[in-house]
Steps between C-alpha positions, in 0.01 A plus 500: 500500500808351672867664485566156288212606234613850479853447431438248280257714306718842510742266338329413253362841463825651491602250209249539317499913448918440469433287191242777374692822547834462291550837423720779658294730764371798341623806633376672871240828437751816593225748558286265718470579901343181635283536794697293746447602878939450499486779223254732552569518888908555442620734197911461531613911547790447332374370171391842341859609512603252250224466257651758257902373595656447172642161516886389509701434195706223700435270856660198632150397607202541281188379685159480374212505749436676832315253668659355831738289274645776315513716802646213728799449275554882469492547857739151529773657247463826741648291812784358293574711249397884514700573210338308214314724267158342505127606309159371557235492225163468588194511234273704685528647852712361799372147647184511294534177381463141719648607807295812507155273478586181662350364806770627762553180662791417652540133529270154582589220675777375320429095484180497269564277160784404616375107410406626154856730468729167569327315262546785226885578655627241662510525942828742532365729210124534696653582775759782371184626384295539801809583702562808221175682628642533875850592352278783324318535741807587760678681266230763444401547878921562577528798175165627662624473826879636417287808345277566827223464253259279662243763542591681148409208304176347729704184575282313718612199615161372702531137264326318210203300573355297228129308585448172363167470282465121564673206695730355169619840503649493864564165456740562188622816697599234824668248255680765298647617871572164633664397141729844529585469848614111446693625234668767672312803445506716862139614412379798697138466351277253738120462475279580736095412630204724452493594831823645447346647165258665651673624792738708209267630264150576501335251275219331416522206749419258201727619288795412727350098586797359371769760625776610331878542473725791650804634459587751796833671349303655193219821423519779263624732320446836308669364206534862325653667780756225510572567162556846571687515797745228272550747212513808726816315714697388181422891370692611794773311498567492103586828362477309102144323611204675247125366506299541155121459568277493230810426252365171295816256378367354151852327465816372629756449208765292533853608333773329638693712267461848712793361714342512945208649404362267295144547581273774347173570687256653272306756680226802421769713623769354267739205541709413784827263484524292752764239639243321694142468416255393757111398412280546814172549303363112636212429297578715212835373452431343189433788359845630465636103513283303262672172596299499804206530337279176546498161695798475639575896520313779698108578462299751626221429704227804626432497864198681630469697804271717739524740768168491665403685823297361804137634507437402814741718757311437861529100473841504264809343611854576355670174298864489622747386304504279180175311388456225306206222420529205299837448450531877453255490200346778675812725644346828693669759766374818636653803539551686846200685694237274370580586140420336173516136428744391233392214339628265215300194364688268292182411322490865299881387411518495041842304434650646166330867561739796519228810532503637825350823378132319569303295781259231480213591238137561630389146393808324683329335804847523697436841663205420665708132599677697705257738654300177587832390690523805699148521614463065583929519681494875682113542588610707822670753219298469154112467408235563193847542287475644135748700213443835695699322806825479274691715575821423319502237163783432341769187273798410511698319301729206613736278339475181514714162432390151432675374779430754757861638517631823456750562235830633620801512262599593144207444253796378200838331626656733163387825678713492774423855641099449470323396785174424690258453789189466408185246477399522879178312506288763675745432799728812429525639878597120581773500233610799320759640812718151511480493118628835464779475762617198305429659138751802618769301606518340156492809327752633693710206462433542098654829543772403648562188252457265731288204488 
């Protein structure tokens, strides 16, 4: 199927489940422990401590979510403004939602769609766009960097290689980059031959016929321990900073009467007032902001996942840095030391689903997809692959916009002290930092009265 095709029919896929899924999201399990590789491999130390903290009566900041959003704009307010009294709710334990069960891919190279993005956006709009991922891209590497984390958080910065499945796709990839560059795009992203394939990774020579794109200045991450080492900096430097896992917010109230803490947040451990409320919950933001639910707001979409070990160690070569195949319909990495594969398929992907507490049923054909894909692309690592191979299965949920953007601002111009980043199309670790830097500044400037 050609990049052209695909688009054309996620679009219409997208649509399509927008226009059938008009209610709010329903609410994320608290008791369930998904078994994400990010998760099970990483419990955060410091979480236990808080579990049973009774929660403030009053914060400047009231943020819900602990994913890398929530913890991004926490550890941004720590930097500026150590004195804010701030409090994290999270529904069930610490980065347990998207970030801790996404893909933990950096970046890709940054001109693909950009054709199809200037005829949605207009030229100037496409590229702020694609030129957003590098400034997110920079701006995580310099905090991780700044922190002399590179090793804490597995950044590995070895690039992003995505194989093309036929010759429309690198085609469509080659006009995309000749169309950005012409229009002023300083693309880092270039593609490449299959010799050059198959010098980098060790693939099935057929597989890699058509070659593929690269971007050098990208890799992976251990998205957890990013999150971590984020809320453990801002609970260092802000003596009024409190984390509430496993604390579910069923409300926000609005009561512009209570004079600057107009905001209660409803909470299993009582309410909270709040000057500034902040949703970071992505694809379950309708749930406590029913305006978004439906076409034109935020729906949930279940991504799949597995962590599957190679069975054959004498002949197995490690896969450095980020992986992708068919436009990144298939996005893998493996971890260090010949570990397991991680590997999404965008096929197993349900648009309007919001239970992450299951996989892929017995009779879904998609699990056995992807083991098919392993064997036929890495037959120097994987062979005679069944169920017993798995050895981590797991869904996420991700939020998801008809337009492919991420929503950044206030969700109602009359609330002026609730705000949001959320609706991250899958591409969270491409997005979420640069959104939150810019989400903190305005609240910050909201609690300051300034515009």
């Amino acid at each position: 199927m050609s990049t052209t095709k695909k688009s054309r029919r996620a679009e219409q896929f997208v649509k399509a489940d927008h226009k059938k899924a008009p209610n709010p999201a329903s609410y994320p399990e608290p008791s369930h422990l998904s078994n994400s590789y990010w998760i099970r491999q990483y419990p955060i130390e410091f979480e236990d401590k808080w579990v049973k903290s009774p929660a403030p009566d009053h914060v400047d900041i009231a943020i819900i979510g602990s994913g890398i959003t929530g913890a991004a704009v926490a550890f941004r307010i720590s930097e500026s403004r150590p004195d804010l009294k701030v409090a994290i709710f999270e529904a069930r334990g610490l980065c347990t939602g998207a970030t801790g069960r996404n893909g933990g891919h950096i970046g890709r190279p940054e001109a693909h769609d950009m054709i199809r993005l200037s005829k949605i956006f207009g030229v100037e709009e496409a590229l702020r766009i694609r030129r957003f991922n590098k400034v997110n891209r920079d701006m995580m590497i310099e905090t991780i960097e700044k922190l002399d984390a590179v090793e804490e958080v597995d950044l590995s910065m070895k690039g992003t290689l995505v194989v093309f499945e036929n010759e429309d796709e690198r085609q469509a990839f080659v006009d995309d980059l000749d169309f950005a560059r012409r229009h002023g795009l300083k693309a880092e992203g270039y593609a490449v031959d299959t010799d050059w394939v198959l010098k980098r990774v060790k693939i099935e020579p057929s597989l890699a016929r058509h070659g593929g794109a690269y971007l050098e200045k990208s890799g992976t991450i251990y998205p957890r321990k990013f999150v971590a080492l984020l809320l453990r900096k801002a609970l260092e430097r802000m003596r009024n900073f409190s984390i509430h896992p496993y604390t579910p917010v069923s409300e926000v109230v609005h009561d512009p009467g209570r004079g600057d803490h107009e905001y209660a947040v409803v909470t299993t451990k009582g309410t909270t007032r709040a000057k500034v409320v902040l949703h970071a919950t992505n694809g379950y933001a309708s749930h406590l902001l029913p305006s978004l639910a439906g076409e034109d707001g935020i729906i949930g979409c279940t991504a799949h996942m597995l962590g599957v070990s190679p069975n054959l160690p004498e002949t197995a070569a490690q896969l450095e840095g980020g992986f992708g195949y068919a436009s990144f319909w298939h996005w893998i990495l493996q971890r260090p030391n010949k570990g397991p594969y991680l590997y999404g398929l965008a096929t197993a992907a349900k648009m309007g689903e919001y239970n992450d507490t299951i996989t892929l049923d017995k009779s879904n054909s998609v699990r056995g997809e992807m083991l098919s894909f392993l064997e036929r692309a890495f037959p120097h690592s994987f062979a005679s692959l069944d169920t017993g191979n798995i050895s981590y299965d797991w869904t996420g949920v991700q939020g998801n916009t008809k337009d492919g953007c991420s929503i950044v601002g206030r969700p109602a111009a009359d609330k002026r002290g609730e705000f949001i980043s959320a609706g991250h199309n899958g591409e969270g670790m491409g997005r979420c930092f640069a959104c939150s830097t810019v989400i903190t500044e305005a609240i910050l400037a909201q609690l300051d009265q300034k515009d």
